[in-house]
N, C-alpha and C positions, 0 to 999 in steps of 0.2 A: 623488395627482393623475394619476399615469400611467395608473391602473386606470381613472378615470373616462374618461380620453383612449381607451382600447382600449374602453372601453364605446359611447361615441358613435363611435368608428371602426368597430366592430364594427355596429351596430345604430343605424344614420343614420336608422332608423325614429323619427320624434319620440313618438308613443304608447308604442312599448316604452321608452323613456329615460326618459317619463314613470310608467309602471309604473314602474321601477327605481327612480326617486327617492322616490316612492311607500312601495313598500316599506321601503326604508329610511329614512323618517323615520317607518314603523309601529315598527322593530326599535327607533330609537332612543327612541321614544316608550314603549315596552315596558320597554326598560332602564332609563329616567330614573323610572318609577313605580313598580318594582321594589326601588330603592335605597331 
């Protein structure tokens, strides 16, 4: 939780947060098909 806190601290841009979330529900979509 803290990483996500430094991420929205970091990057108060709503579209980059939204890429970032993005992303990683690609990775974890990737992993969960994989298995």
């Amino acid at each position: 939780m803290l990483f996500l806190g430094n991420v929205t601290g970091n990057y108060s841009n709503p579209v980059i947060y939204n890429h970032f979330i993005l992303e990683c529900l690609i990775i974890t979509q990737r992993n969960f098909y994989e298995w």
